[in-house]
C-alpha positions as CSV (number, residue, x, y, z in Angstrom):
1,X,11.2,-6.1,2.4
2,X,12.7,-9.2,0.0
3,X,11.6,-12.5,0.1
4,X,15.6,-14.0,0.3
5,X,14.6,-17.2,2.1
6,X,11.2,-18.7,3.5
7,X,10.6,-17.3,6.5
8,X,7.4,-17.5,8.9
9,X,5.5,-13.5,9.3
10,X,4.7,-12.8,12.4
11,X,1.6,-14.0,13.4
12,X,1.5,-16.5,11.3
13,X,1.7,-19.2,13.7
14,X,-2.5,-18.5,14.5
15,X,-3.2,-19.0,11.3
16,X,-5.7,-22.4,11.6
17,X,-7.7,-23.9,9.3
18,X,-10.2,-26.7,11.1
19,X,-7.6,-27.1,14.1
20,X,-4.0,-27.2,11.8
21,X,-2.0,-24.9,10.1
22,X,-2.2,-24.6,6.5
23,X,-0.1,-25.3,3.6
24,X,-0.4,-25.6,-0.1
25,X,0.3,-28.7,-2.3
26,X,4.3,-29.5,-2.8
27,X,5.4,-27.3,-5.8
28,X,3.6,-24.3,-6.2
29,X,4.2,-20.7,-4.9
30,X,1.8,-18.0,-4.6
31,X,2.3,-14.7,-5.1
32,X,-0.8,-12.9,-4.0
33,X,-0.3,-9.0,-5.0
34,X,-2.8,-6.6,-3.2
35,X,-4.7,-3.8,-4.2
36,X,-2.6,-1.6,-6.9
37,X,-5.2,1.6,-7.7
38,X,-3.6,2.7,-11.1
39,X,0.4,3.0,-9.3
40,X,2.0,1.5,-12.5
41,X,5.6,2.1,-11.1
42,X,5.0,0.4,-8.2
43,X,3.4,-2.7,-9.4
44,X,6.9,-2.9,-12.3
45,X,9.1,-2.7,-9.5
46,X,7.2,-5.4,-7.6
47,X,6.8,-8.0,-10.5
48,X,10.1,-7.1,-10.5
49,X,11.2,-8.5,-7.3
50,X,9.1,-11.2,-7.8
51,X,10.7,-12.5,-10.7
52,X,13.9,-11.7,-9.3
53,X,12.6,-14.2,-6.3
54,X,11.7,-16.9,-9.0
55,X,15.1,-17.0,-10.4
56,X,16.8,-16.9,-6.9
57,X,14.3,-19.7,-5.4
58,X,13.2,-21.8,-8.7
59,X,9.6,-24.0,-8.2
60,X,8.2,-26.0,-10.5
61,X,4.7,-23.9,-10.6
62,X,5.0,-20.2,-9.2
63,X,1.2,-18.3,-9.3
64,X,0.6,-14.9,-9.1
65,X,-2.4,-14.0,-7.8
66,X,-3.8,-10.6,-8.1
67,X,-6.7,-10.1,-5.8
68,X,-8.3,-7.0,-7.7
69,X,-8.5,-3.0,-7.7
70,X,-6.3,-2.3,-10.5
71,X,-8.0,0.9,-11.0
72,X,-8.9,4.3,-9.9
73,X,-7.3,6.6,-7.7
74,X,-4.3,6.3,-9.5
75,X,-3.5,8.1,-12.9
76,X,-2.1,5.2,-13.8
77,X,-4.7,3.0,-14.6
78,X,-5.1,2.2,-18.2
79,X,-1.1,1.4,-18.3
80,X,-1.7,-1.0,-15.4
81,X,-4.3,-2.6,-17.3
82,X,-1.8,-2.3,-20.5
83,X,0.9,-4.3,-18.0
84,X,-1.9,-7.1,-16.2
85,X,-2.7,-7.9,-19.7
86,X,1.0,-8.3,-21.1
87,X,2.2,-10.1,-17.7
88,X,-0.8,-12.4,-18.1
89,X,0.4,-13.7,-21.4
90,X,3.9,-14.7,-20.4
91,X,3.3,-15.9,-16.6
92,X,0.6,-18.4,-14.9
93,X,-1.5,-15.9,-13.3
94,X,-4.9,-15.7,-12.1
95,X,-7.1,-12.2,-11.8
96,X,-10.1,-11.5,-9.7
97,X,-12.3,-9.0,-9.9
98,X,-12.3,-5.9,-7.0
99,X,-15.3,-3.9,-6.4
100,X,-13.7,-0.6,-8.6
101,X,-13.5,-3.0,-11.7
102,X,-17.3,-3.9,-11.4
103,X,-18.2,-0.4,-10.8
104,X,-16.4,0.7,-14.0
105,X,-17.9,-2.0,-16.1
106,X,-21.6,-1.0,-14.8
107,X,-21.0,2.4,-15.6
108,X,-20.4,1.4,-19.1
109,X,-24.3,0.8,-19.3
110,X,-25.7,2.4,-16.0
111,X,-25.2,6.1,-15.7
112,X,-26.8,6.4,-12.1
113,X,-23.7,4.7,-11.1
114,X,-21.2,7.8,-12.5
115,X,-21.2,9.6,-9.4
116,X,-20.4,6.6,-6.9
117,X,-17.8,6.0,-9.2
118,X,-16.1,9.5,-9.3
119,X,-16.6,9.6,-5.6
120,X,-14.4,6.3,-5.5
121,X,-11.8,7.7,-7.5
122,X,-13.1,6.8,-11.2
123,X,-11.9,10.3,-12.6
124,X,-8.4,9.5,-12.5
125,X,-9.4,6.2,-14.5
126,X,-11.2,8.2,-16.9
127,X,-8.1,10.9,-17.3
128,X,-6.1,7.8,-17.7
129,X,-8.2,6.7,-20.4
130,X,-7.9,10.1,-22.3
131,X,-11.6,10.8,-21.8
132,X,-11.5,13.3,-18.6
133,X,-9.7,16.1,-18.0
134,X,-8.1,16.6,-14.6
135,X,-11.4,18.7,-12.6
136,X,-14.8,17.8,-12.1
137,X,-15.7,14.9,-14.4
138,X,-19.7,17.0,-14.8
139,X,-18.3,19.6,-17.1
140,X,-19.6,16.7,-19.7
141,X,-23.0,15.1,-19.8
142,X,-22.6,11.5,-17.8
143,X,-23.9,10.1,-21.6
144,X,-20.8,11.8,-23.4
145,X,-18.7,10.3,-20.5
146,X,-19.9,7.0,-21.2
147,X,-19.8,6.5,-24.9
148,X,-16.6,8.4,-24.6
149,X,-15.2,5.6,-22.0
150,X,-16.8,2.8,-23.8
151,X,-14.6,4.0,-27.1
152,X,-11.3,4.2,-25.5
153,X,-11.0,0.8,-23.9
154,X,-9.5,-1.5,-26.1
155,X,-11.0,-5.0,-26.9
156,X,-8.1,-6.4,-24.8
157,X,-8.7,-4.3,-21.7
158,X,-12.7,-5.5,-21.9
159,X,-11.5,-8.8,-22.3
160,X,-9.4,-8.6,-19.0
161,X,-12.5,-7.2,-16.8
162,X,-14.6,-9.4,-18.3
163,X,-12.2,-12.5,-17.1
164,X,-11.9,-11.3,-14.1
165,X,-12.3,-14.0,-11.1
166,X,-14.1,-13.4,-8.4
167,X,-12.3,-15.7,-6.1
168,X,-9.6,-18.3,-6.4
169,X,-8.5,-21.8,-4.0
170,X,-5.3,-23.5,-3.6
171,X,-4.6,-25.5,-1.1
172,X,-5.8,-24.4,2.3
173,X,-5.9,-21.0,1.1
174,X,-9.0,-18.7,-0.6
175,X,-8.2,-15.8,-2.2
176,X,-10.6,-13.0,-2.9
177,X,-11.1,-9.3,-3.3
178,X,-12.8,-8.1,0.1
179,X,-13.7,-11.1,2.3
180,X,-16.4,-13.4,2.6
181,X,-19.8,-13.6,4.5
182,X,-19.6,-15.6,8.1
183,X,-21.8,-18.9,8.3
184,X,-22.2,-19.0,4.6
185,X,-20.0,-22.0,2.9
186,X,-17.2,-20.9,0.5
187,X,-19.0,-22.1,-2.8
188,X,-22.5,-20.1,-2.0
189,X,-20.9,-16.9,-1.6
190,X,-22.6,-13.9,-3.2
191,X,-20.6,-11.2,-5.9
192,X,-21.7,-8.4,-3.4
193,X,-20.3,-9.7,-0.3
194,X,-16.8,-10.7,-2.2
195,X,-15.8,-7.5,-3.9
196,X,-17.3,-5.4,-0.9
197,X,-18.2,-6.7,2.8
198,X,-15.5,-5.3,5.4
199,X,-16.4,-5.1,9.5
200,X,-19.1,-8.4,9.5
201,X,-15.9,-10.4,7.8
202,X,-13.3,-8.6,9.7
203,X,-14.6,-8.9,12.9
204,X,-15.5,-12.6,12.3
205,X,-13.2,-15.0,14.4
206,X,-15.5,-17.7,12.4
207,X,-13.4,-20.9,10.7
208,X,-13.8,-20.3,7.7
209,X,-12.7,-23.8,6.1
210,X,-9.8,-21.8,4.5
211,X,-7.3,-19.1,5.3
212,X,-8.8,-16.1,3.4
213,X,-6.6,-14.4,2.0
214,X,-7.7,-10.5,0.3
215,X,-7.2,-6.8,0.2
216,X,-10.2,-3.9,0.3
217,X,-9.3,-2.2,3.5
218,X,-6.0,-0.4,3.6
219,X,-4.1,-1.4,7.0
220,X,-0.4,-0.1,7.4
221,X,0.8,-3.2,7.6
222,X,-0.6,-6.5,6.2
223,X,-2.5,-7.8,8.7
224,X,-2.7,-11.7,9.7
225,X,-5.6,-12.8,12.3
226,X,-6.3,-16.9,12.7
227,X,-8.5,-17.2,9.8
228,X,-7.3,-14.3,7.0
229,X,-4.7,-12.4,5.9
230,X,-5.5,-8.7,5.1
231,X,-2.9,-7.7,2.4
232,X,-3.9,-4.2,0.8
233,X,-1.5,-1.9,1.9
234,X,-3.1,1.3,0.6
235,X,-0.4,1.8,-2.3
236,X,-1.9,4.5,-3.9
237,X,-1.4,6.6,-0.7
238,X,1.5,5.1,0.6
239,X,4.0,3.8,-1.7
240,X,3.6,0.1,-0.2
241,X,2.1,-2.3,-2.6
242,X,2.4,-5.6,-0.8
243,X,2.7,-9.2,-1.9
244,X,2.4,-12.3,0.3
245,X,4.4,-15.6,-0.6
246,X,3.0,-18.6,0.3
247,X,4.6,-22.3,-0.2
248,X,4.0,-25.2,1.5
249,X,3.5,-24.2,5.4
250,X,5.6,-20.6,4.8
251,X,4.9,-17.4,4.6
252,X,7.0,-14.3,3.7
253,X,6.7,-11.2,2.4
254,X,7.8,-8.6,-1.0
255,X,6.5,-5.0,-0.9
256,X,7.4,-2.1,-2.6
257,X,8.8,0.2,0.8
């Protein structure tokens, strides 16, 4: 789907933040990109389209936004990294931090973490990396793993998960990885509830002051109840990395399908 014109997503009109419908100040664009999991050629051919959208539609401040999970799953992952780091140079962009990012960092210094990690995909990061053959990542002592990973990621790539956000506001909108905890204000969120909570926040009907805006649970489609936006299409499984416009009171949509 192409973003030719502003357009309102279906479902869009219950989106309500304290009574109204929200909207971002005059002259910016966000472009909020969900989960990408290490699928390199789907996250070119979507920065792609969105450039292509900037030149069509020129603003005077377009955003993207990236809301985490760059990693894992996909043998892609260090050359996503490579590309974040690159598109961050030449374009305003903000990047927050998923829960696979914070997993890989601890790991660097926390071997009981290894095997959460595999079991969440961290293999194909570490085969990425040139540290891991493909096959079970225990044919080498978790300490060789580690020193082995800590070696191959360049300064720039430590620098980038190091940076990483963990949420981000404009205008009505808040973007973060996973969601946010009900009945606790926006500011006094905790790192654990960010970058991992699912059914408490999903299930919430709560107001939440802002639209929340975030990826972590693969839907089919992106999904838009009255107070968030669910836009992680599960690219590493399906093709379909997703991206949600957002200017002024609009909403419209660029995915990779």
């Amino acid at each position: 789907m192409y973003s030719m014109v502003l357009s309102r997503l279906p479902g869009t009109d219950r989106l309500r933040v304290m009574g109204r419908p929200p909207g971002l100040p005059v002259d910016f664009r966000i472009y909020a990109v969900g989960d990408v999991h290490g699928r390199l050629d789907l996250l070119n051919l979507l920065l792609s389209k969105i450039e292509d959208d900037v030149a069509r539609r020129p603003i005077v401040r377009p955003v993207c936004v990236f809301l985490g999970d760059y990693i894992d799953r996909g043998f892609g992952s260090r050359e996503t990294i490579d590309r974040l780091v690159e598109y961050g140079q030449q374009t305003e962009a903000v990047f927050l931090k998923g829960n696979h990012e914070l997993i890989a960092l601890k790991c660097l210094s926390d071997p009981s973490l290894f095997d959460q990690w595999m079991r969440l995909g961290g293999l194909e990061t570490l085969v990425s990396y040139g540290v891991a053959r493909q096959g079970p990542a225990g044919a080498r002592p978790i300490a060789q793993l580690q020193a082995a990973f800590h070696g191959a990621l360049p300064q720039s790539h430590i620098r980038f998960f190091r940076n990483l956000k963990l949420s981000f506001v404009c205008g009505d909108f808040f973007f973060v990885h996973a969601g946010v905890k009900p009945a606790v204000e926006l500011s006094q969120q905790k790192e654990s509830d960010l970058l991992w909570i699912r059914e408490e926040f999903l299930s919430s009907s709560e107001d939440f002051g802002k639209i929340v805006v975030h990826g972590h649970t693969p839907t089919p489609q992106i999904e838009i109840e009255a107070n968030r936006i669910n836009i992680d299409t599960g690219a590493f499984a399906t093709g379909r990395l997703s991206c949600l416009v957002i200017e002024n009171e609009y909403l419209s949509l660029i995915d990779t399908a």
